[in-house]
C-alpha positions as CSV (number, residue, x, y, z in Angstrom):
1,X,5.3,-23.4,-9.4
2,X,4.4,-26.9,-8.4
3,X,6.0,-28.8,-5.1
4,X,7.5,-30.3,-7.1
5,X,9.6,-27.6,-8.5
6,X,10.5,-26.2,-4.8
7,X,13.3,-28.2,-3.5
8,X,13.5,-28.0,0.0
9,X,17.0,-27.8,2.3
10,X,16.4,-29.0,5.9
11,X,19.4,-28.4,8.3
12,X,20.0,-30.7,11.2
13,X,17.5,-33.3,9.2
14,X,19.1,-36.5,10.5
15,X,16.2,-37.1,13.5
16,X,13.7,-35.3,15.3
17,X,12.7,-32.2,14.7
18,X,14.5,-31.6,11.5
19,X,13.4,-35.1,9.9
20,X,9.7,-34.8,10.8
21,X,9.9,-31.3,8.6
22,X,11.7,-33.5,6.0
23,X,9.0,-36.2,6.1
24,X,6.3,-33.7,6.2
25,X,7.6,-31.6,3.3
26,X,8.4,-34.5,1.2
27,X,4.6,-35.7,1.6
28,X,3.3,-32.7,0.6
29,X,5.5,-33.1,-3.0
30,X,8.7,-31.2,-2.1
31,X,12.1,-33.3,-3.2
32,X,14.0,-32.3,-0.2
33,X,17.9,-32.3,1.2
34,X,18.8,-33.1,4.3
35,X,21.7,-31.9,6.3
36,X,23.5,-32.7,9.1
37,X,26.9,-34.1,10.5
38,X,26.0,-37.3,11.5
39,X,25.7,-40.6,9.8
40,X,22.2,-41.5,11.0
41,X,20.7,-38.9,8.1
42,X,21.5,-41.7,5.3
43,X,19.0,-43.9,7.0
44,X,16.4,-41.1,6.8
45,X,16.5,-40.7,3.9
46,X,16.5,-44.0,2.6
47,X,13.5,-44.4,4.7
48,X,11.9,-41.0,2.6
49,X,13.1,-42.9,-0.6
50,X,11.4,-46.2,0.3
51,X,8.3,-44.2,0.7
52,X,8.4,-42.9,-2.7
53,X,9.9,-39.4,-2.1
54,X,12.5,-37.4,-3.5
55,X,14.8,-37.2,-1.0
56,X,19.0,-36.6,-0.9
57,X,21.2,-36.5,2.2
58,X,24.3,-34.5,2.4
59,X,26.8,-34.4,5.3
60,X,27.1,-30.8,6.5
61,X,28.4,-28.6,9.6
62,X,26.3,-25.5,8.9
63,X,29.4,-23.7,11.2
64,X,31.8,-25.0,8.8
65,X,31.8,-21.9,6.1
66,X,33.8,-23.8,2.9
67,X,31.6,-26.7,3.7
68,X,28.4,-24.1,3.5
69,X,29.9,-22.3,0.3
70,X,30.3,-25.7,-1.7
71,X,26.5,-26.4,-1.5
72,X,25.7,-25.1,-4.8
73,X,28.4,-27.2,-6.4
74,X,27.6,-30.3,-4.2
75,X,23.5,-29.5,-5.1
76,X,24.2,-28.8,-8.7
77,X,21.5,-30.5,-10.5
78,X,18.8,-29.7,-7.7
79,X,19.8,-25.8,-6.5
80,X,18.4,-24.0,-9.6
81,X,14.6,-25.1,-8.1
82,X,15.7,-24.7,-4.6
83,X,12.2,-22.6,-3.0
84,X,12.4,-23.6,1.0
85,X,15.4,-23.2,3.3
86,X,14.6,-24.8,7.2
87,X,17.7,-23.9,9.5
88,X,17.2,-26.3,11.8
89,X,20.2,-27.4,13.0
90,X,21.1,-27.0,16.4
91,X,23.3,-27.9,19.7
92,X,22.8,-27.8,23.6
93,X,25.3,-29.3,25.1
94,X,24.9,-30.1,28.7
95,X,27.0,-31.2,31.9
96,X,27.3,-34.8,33.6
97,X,24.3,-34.0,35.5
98,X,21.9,-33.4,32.4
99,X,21.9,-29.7,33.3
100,X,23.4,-26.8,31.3
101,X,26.7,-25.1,32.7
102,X,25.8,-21.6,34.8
103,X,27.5,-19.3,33.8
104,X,30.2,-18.7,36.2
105,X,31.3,-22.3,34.8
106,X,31.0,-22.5,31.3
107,X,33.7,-22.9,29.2
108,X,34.3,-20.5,26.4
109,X,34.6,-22.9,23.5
110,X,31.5,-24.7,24.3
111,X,29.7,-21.2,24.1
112,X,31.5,-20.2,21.1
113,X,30.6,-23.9,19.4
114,X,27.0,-23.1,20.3
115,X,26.9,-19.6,19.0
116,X,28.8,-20.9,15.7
117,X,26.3,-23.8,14.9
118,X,22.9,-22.3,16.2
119,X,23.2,-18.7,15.0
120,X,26.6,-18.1,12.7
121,X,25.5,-21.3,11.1
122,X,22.2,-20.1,10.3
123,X,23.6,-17.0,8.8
124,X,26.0,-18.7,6.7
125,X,23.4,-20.9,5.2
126,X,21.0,-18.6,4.5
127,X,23.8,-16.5,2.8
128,X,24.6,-19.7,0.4
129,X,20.8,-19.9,-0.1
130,X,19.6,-16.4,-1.1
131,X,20.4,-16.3,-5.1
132,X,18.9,-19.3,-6.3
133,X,16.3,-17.9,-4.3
134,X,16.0,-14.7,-5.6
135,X,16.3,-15.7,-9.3
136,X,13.1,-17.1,-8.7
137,X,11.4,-14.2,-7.0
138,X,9.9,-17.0,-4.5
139,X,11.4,-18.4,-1.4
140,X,10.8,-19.5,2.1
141,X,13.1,-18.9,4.7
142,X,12.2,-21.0,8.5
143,X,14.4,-20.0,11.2
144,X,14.3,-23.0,14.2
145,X,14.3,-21.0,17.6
146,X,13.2,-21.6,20.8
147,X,10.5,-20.7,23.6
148,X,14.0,-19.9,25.8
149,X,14.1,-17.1,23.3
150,X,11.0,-15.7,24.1
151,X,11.1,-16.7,27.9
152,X,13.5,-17.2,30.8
153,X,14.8,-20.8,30.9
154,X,15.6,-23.5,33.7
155,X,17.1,-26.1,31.2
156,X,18.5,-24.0,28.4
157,X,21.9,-22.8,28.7
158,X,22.8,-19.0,28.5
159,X,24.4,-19.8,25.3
160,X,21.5,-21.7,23.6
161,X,19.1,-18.9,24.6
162,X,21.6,-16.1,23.7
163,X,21.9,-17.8,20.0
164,X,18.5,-18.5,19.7
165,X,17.2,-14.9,20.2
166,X,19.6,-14.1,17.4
167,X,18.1,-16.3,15.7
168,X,15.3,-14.2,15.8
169,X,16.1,-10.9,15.6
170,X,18.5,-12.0,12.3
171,X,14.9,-13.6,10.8
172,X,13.4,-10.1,11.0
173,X,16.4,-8.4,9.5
174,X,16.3,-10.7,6.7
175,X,12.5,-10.4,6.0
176,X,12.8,-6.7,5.6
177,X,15.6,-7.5,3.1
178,X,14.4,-10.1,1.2
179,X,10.6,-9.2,0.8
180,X,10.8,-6.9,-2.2
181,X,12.6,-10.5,-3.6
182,X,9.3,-12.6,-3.1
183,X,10.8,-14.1,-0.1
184,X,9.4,-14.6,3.0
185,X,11.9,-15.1,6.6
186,X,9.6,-16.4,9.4
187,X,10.7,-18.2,12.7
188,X,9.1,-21.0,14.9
189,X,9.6,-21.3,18.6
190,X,9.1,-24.5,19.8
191,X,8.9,-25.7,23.3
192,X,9.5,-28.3,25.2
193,X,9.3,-31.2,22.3
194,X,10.3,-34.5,22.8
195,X,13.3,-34.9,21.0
196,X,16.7,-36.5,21.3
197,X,17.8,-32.9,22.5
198,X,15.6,-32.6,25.4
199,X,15.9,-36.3,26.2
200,X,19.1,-35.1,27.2
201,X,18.2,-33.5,30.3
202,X,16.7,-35.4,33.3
203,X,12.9,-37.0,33.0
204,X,12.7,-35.2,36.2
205,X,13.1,-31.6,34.8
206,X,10.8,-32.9,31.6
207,X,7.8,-34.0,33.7
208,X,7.9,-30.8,35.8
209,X,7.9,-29.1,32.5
210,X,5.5,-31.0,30.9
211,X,3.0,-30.0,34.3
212,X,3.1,-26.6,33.4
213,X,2.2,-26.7,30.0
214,X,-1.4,-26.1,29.2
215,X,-2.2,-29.0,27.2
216,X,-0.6,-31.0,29.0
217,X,2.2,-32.6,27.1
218,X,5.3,-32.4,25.4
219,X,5.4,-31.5,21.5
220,X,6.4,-33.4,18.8
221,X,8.2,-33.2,15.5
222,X,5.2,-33.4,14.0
223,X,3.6,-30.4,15.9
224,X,6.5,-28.3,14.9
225,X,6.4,-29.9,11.3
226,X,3.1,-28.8,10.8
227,X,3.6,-25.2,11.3
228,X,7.1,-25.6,8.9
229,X,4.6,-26.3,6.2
230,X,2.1,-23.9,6.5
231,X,5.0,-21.8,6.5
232,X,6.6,-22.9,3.5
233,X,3.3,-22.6,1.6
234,X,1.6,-20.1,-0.7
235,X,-0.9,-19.7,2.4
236,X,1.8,-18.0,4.3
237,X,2.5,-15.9,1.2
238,X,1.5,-12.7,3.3
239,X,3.3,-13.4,6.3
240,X,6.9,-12.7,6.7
241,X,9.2,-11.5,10.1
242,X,7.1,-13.0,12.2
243,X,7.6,-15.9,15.2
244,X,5.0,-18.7,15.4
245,X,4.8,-20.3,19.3
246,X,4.8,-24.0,18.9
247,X,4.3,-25.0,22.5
248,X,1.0,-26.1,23.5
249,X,0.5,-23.0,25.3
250,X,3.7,-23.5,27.7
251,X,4.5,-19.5,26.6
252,X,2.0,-17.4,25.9
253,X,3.3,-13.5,24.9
């Protein structure tokens, strides 16, 4: 198979993270679908389309299972060739003073919210995603976690990093599943990238991040991009269950 017959589904596509993946997939031949709740994802990919690419939005809350269930039917003409899935979408809500809630403080809906989009969402999608898939004895599955999953955490909330560890241990489940089906379940852990998301939180708590990290800087969607596509290629064909650091050395296991 060609790029061009592997359709790739990028969750949480409308900016950052998720829509450098979508850029970088759809250079490299991929039509590709992006996903996400908000309006800003039609711009995206009218910028993809201007460029030349094959490229579809489609308004989705991954924690919304009817919504999930009706992407086949929505997807019709495209899910038969569909070869990459990126679960990328993702939330991290914060308080008035850029910081997440302790604990002791945080509400139960915004950690149930949280759990639903960055881990039950993930599941859901992948679920939706597995038989087109599997009739093609190829896939690639890209989980989106975090370095808070591999680390302890000043800025991520108990609820992000909770999800996000799922996240993880849900890719390695799958992988075992899912490799005697020719498809491969790998995750990336980025960490601090600059991104809408961790604009959120004070420049304060960014720069003293950003001091720690080995090379020196914050990541970008293109750093984390990069390692999506190595992952979604026929390079990575030997490599499933496993977690890529995307951090610039900030965690180092």
């Amino acid at each position: 198979m060609s790029n061009q017959d592997r359709v790739a589904l990028v969750t949480g596509a409308a900016r950052g993270i998720g829509a450098a993946c979508a850029a970088k997939l759809a250079g490299l031949g991929h039509p590709v679908v992006l996903a996400d709740v908000i309006g800003e994802v039609e711009a995206t990919v009218a910028a993809l389309r201007a460029a030349g690419h094959q490229a579809r939005a489609i308004h989705l809350d991954v924690a919304d299972e009817a919504a999930v269930a009706a992407l086949p039917e929505a997807l019709a003409d495209w899910w038969p060739r569909l070869g990459i899935l990126v679960n990328n979408a993702g939330i991290s809500p914060k308080g008035p003073d850029g910081r997440a809630r302790p604990v002791a403080v945080l509400p139960a809906e915004e950690w149930r919210r949280v759990l639903a989009v960055n881990l039950t969402g993930a599941f859901l999608v992948s679920q939706a995603c597995i038989p087109p898939l599997a009739a093609r004895r190829w896939g690639r599955i890209i989980m989106m976690t975090s370095q808070a999953a591999r680390a302890k955490s000043q800025i991520a909330g108990a609820h992000y990093a909770a999800a996000k560890t799922g996240l993880m241990g849900f890719a390695r489940s799958l992988a075992t599943q899912l490799g005697p089906d020719g498809i491969t379940v790998n995750s990336i852990a980025p960490g601090r990238i600059d991104t809408p998301m961790a604009r959120g939180t004070t420049a304060e708590a960014n720069q003293a991040f950003a001091a720690n990290i080995p090379l020196g800087r914050l990541g970008t969607p293109e750093d984390v991009a990069e390692a999506v596509a190595f992952l979604a290629s026929d390079a990575a064909g030997y490599l499933t269950g496993a977690t890529l650091d995307v951090g610039g050395g900030s965690y180092m296991p």
